[in-house]
N, C-alpha and C positions, 0 to 999 in steps of 0.2 A: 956183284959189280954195282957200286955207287954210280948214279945216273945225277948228274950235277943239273939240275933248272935251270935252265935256260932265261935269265928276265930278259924281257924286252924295253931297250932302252930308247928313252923319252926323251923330248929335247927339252932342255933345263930351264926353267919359269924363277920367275921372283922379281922382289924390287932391283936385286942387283943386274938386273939384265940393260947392256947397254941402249938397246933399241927404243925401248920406254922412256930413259932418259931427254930420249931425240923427241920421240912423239907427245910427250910432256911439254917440251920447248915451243915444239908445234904448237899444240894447242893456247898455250899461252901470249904467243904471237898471235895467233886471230883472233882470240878472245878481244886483245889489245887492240888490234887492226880494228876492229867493228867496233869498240869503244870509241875510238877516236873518230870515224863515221858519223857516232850518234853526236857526239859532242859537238864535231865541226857543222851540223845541218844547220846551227842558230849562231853564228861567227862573232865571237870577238877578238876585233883584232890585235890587241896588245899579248891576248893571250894566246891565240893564233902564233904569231911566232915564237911567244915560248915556248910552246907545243913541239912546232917543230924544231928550234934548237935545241932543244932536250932529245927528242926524237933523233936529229942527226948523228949525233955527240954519244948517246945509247943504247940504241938496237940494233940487233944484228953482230957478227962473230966478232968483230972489231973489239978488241980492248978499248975499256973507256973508264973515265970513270965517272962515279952518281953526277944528277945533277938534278934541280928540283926546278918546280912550275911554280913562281913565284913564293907564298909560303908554302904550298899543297906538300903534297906526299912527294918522298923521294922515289925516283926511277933512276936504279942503276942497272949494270949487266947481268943480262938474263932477264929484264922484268919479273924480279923477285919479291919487291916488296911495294905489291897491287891492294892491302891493307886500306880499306875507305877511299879507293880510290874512281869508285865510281858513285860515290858521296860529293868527291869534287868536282867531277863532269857535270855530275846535276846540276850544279849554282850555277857554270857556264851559260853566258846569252843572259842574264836578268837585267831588267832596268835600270841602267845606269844611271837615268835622270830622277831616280827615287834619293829623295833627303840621305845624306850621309852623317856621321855623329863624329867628328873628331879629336883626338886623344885628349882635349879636356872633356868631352861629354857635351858640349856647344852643339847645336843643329849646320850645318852647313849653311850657311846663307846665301851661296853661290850658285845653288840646284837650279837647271833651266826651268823648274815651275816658279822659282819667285822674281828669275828675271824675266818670264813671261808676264807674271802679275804685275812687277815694276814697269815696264815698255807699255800696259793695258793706262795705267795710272797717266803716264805721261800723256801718249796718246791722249784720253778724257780729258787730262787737264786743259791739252791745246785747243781740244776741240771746244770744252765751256770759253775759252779764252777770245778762240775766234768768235764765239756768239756772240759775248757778250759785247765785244765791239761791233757784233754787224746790228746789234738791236741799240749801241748807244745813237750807231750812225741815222737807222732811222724815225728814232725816234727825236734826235734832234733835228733831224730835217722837218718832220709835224712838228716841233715847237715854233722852228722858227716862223712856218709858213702861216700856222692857226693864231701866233702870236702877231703878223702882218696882217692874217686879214681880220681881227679882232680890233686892231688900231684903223684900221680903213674903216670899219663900222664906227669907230666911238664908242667902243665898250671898254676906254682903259677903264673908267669910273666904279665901272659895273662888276667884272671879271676880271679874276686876277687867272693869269695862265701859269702852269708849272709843268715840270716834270718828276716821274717818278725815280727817287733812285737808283731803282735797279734797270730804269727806263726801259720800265715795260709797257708805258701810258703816255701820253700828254692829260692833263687835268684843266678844266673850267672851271672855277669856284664861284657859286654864286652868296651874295649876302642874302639870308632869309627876310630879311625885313625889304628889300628888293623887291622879294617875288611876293611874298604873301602878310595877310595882316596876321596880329598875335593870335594864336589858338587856333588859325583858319588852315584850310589845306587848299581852298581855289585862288588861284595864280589872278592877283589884278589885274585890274584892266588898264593900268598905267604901267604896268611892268609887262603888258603883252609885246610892245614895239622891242624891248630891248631882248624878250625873249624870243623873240620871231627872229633878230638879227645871231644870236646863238645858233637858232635852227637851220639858220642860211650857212652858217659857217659847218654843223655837223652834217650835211647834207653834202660836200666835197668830200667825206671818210663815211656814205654809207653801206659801202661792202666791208666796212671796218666793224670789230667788236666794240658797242660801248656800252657802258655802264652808267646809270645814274644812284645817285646815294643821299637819301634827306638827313639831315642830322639838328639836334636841339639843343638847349643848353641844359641844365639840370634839376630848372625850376619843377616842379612838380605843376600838374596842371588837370584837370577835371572837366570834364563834358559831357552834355547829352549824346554829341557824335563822337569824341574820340577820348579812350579810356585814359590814356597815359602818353607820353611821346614817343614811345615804342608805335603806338598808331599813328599820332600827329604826320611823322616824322615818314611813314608808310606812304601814309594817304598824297601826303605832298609828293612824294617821289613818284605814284602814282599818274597823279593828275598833270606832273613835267613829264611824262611817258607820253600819255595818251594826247598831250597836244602836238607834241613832236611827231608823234605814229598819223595821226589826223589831218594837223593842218599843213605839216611841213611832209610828212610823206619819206620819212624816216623806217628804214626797214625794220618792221618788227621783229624777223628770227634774229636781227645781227643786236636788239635791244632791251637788255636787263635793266632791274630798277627795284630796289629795297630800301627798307628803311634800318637807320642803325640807331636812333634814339639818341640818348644822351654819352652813349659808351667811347666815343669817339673822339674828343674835346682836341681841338687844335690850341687851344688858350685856356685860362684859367676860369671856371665858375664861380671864382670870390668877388669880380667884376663884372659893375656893368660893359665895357667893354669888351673884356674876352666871352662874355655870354652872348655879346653880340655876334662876333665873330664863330662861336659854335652853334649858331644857326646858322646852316648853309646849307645849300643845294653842290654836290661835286657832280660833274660830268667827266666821264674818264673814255679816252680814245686809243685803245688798243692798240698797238704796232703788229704787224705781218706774221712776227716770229713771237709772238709773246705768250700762243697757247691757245688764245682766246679763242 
């Protein structure tokens, strides 16, 4: 008697099984689901709603058909073709205000960093703009007032007054031959009254910055006291320092004083008159904003 074996039968495995199909889907769905998660934690919003218009219009049992994230990858039914598609989530959220290159290769010139740099530009410009008038306004107010009380003393003869053009100063100019003899750097003693009434006039601006400045003509010149007018030119500016700091009582931190020799020339050294005129003594009176 033939005894037949008995097999014991299995439940039947493979790709064709419908259930895997299902659980395949699944997975593909939460894969997707937790994609868009990561994507949406840094939001931009234009692409935000493609996201979800695509999303409406795509997933889930509903017939539909493809539709794409602007150029990105196509997502149609089933989410089947996920191909670099979380190469495109990655760029998601980047810097929008980073330079753009447009389809001629041009830089963007629109990018919120150059209209930052433009709005800083303007800004500065207003700003030098309003200075420079609040320093015209007081510096022409010292003109006119040092200019008034320089006429009430009688020094039109003497000093001429000016201003600077970027009127950062009112200016005193004295003629050299004024204050001192040829070659000499001590301040006469006939030119002390006219310089004493100077002192009266710098002594209304002494919480002011001032400067004194000796200057020569281009004569060459030789001494047992002074080598050159590089010195001459020193010494003088010197010696109008310390009468002013002594006898008029002129503040010495707020008072500088050098020499500038022949480098200077307000006129021509082919003449005896312009050579006259580059010997001079300048006193310069600083305005509030001018640095000093």
């Amino acid at each position: 008697m033939t005894k037949l074996a008995r097999q014991k039968k299995e439940a039947p495995s493979g790709p064709g099984q419908p259930w895997l199909n299902t659980f395949a889907d699944l997975m593909n769905l939460l894969l997707c689901f937790f994609v868009l998660l990561f994507a949406m934690s840094n939001i931009d919003a234009e692409k935000f709603d493609q996201i979800s218009s695509s999303f409406a219009s795509s997933f889930g049992i509903f017939t539909g058909g493809g539709s794409a994230i602007g150029e990105g990858q196509l997502i149609s039914s089933g989410v089947s073709q996920l191909n670099n598609l979380d190469e495109y989530y990655s760029n998601m959220g980047q810097d929008s205000s980073e330079s753009e290159t447009d389809s001629s290769g041009e830089n963007d010139t629109t990018s919120p960093e150059n209209t930052a740099d433009s709005t800083d530009a303007s800004t500065n410009s207003e700003l030098q703009a309003q200075m420079k008038d609040q320093m015209e306004k007081l510096t022409e107010a010292m003109y006119d007032n040092i200019a008034e009380l320089s006429e009430k003393s009688n020094l039109g003869d003497y000093v001429e007054v000016g201003v600077d053009p970027e009127f950062r100063y009112v200016q005193l100019s004295l003629r050299g031959s004024i204050l001192f003899d040829s070659g000499k750097a001590e301040i006469m003693e006939q030119a002390i009254p006219i310089f004493s009434k100077v002192g009266d006039i710098l002594k209304k601006y002494n919480d002011y910055s001032i400067e004194i400045e000796g200057h020569t003509d281009n004569v060459p010149m030789h001494s047992t006291k002074y080598e050159n007018n590089n010195w001459l030119s020193s010494a003088r500016a010197l010696n109008a320092a310390e009468y002013l700091i002594g006898i008029k009582g002129i503040n010495p931190d707020k008072l500088k004083y050098s020499g500038r020799g022949e480098y200077e020339p307000i006129a021509s050294n082919s003449t005896a008159e312009g050579r006259a005129k580059n010997r001079r003594i300048e006193i310069k009176i600083y305005n509030e904003l001018s640095g000093r």
